[in-house]
C-alpha positions in Angstrom: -16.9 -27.5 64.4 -16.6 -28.5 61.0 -19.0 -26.3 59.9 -17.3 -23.0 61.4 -14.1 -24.4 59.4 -16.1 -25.0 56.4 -17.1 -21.1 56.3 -13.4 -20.0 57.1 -12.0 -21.6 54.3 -15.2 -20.1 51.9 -14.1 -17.1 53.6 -10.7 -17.3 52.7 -10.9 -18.3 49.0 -13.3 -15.6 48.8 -10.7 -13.1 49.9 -8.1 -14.2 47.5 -10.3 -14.5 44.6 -11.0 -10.5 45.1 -7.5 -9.8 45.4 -6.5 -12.0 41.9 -9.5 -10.7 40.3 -8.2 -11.1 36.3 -7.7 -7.8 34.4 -10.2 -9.0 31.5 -12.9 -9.5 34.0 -12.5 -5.2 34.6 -15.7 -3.3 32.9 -15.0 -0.9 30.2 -14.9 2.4 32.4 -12.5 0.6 35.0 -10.2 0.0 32.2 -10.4 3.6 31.2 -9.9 4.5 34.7 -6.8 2.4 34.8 -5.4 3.7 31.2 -6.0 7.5 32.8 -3.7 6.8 35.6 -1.1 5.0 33.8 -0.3 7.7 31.0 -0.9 9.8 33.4 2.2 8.6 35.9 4.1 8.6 32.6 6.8 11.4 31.7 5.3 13.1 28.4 8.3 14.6 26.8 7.9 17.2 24.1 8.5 16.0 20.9 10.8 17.2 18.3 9.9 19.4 15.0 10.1 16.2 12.9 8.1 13.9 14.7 5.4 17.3 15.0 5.4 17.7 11.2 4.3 13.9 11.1 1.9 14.3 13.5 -0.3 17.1 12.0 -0.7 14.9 8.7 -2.7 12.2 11.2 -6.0 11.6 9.7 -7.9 11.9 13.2 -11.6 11.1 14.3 -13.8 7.7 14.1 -12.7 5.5 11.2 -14.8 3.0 10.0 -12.9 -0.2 9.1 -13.7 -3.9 7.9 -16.0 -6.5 9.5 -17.8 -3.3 11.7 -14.7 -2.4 13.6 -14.4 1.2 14.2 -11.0 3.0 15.5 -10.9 6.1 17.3 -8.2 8.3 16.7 -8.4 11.5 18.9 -5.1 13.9 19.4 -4.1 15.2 22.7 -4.6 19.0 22.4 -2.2 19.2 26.1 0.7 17.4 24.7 0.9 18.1 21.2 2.2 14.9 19.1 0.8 13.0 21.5 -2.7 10.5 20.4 -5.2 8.0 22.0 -6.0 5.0 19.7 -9.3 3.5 21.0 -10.6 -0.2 19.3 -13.2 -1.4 21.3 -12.2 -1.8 24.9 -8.7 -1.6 24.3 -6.5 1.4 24.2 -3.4 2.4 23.2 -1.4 5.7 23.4 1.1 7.0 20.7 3.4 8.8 19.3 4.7 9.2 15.4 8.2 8.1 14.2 9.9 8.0 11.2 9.7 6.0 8.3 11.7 5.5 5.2 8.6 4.4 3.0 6.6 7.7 3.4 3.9 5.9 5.7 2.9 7.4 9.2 3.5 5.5 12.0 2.1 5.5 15.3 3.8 3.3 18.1 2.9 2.5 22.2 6.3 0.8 22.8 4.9 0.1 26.5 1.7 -1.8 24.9 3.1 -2.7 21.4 0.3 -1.0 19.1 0.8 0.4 16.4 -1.3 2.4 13.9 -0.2 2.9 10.2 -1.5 5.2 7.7 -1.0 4.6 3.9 -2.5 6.5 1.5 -5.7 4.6 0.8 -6.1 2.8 4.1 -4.9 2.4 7.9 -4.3 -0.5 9.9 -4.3 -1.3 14.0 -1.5 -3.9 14.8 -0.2 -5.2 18.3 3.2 -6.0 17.3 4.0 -7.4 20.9 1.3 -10.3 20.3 1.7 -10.1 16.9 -2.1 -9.5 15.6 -3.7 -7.3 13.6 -6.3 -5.6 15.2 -7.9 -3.8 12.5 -7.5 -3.7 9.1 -8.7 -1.8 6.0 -9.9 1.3 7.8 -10.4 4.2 5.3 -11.1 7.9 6.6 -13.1 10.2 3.3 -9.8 11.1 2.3 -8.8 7.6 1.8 -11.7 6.6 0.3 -11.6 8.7 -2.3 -7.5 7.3 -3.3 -9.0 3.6 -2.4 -12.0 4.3 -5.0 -9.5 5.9 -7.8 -7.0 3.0 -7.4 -9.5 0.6 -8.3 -11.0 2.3 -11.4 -7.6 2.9 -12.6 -4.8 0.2 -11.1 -1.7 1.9 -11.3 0.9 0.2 -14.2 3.2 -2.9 -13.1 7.1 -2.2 -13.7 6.7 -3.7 -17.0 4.4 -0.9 -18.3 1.1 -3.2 -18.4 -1.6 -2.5 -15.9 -1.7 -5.1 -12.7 -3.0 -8.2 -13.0 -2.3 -8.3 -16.9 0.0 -10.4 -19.7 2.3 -7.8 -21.5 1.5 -8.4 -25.3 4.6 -8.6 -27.6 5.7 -5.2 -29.1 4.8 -4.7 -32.7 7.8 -4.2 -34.6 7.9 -1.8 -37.7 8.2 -3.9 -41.0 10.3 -3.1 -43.6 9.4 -1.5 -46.6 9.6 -3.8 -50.4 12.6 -3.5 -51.9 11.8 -1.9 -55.4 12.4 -3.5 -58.5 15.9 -2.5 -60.5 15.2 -0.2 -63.1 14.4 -1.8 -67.0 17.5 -2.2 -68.5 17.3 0.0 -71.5 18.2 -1.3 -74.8 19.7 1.0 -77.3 18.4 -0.3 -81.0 21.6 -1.5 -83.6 21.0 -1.0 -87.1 20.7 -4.3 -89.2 23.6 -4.6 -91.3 23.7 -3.4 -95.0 23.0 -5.9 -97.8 26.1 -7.5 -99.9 25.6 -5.5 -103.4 24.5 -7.9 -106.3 27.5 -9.4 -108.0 28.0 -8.6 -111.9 28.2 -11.6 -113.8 27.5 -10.6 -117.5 31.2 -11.6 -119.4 32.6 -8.8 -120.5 32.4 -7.7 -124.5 35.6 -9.4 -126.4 36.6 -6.7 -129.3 
C-alpha cells in the first residue's frame, strides 16, 4: 500500500515538473521556435519614410565585438525596416527610431533590447534589465573611423588634443623704444678780445 502511494506521488511531481519546465532550461532551436511564433502572431505595421531612411544606413551582418562575442544583425527582406538581433541564444526583434544625436537606434519595446550604432562602434543593451549585452562591436566600416580616431584624437573644446595640458599662448613682445635723436648743438663764436688800451701820455707842446 504504501508503496503504490509512493509511485503516485513520484508520478505526480513528475507531471508538474514537465508542465513548469523553466524557459532557460529550452535548447537553442526551441527558443528559436518559440521567437518564430511570437513575431510571428505580432502585427508588423509598415513603417514610415523616416524610420526607412534610418533603416537602410544599418550596418548588417555578423559583427565581431569584445571578449569573443559576436552579434548578428540580419534585415527582414518581408517587412522592410524590420531586423533580427541575434547574441548568442538570445534574440531580439527591432525596429529604428529617431534620435536627436545622429546615432541609429534599434529598439524591441516587448523585450527591451536595444542596438546602437555610433560611428566607430555598436553596442547590444537590455534596457529592461538594465545590462549591456555587448559592447565595442565594430563592422569594417567602423573599424577603419575606430583606427583613425586613435592615430589622430580629435581636439578638446579648448583647441588642445584630448588627454593634453593647454600651454599658455605666446604673446607678441613689444618692440625697443628707440633712443631720442642727439640733440644737435649749433657752435657760438667765442667773443672778440678787449682791444689793448693806449697808455703812452700824450706830447705836451
Amino acid at each position: 500500500m504504501k508503496i503504490s502511494r509512493l509511485f503516485a506521488q513520484l508520478a505526480t511531481l513528475s507531471l508538474f515538473t514537465s508542465l513548469a519546465a523553466p524557459a532557460w532550461s529550452q535548447t537553442p532551436a526551441a527558443k528559436r521556435e518559440q521567437f518564430k511564433k511570437e513575431t510571428a502572431s505580432q502585427i508588423e505595421a509598415p513603417l514610415p519614410p523616416e524610420l526607412l531612411a534610418i533603416a537602410e544606413r544599418v550596418q548588417t551582418g555578423r559583427i565581431p565585438c569584445e571578449l569573443g562575442h559576436n552579434v548578428g544583425v540580419l534585415p527582414d527582406d518581408k517587412s522592410p525596416g524590420y531586423f533580427t538581433i541575434t547574441n548568442g541564444t538570445q534574440r531580439f526583434r527591432l525596429i529604428p527610431v529617431p534620435t536627436t544625436t545622429g546615432a541609429i537606434r534599434l529598439e524591441d519595446k516587448a523585450r527591451g533590447g536595444v542596438w546602437l550604432q555610433l560611428a566607430n562602434k555598436s553596442m547590444l543593451l537590455d534596457e529592461k534589465n538594465g545590462k549591456r549585452l555587448a559592447d565595442e562591436c565594430l563592422s569594417p566600416s567602423q573599424k577603419l573611423v575606430a583606427d583613425a580616431m586613435k592615430a589622430a584624437p580629435p581636439a578638446s573644446i579648448l583647441g588642445s588634443p584630448a588627454g593634453t595640458v593647454p600651454s599658455a599662448p605666446v604673446l607678441p613682445q613689444a618692440a625697443p623704444a628707440e633712443a631720442p635723436p642727439a640733440a644737435v648743438s649749433t657752435p657760438v663764436a667765442a667773443p672778440a678780445a678787449p682791444a689793448p688800451l693806449n697808455l703812452t701820455p700824450p706830447t705836451v707842446r
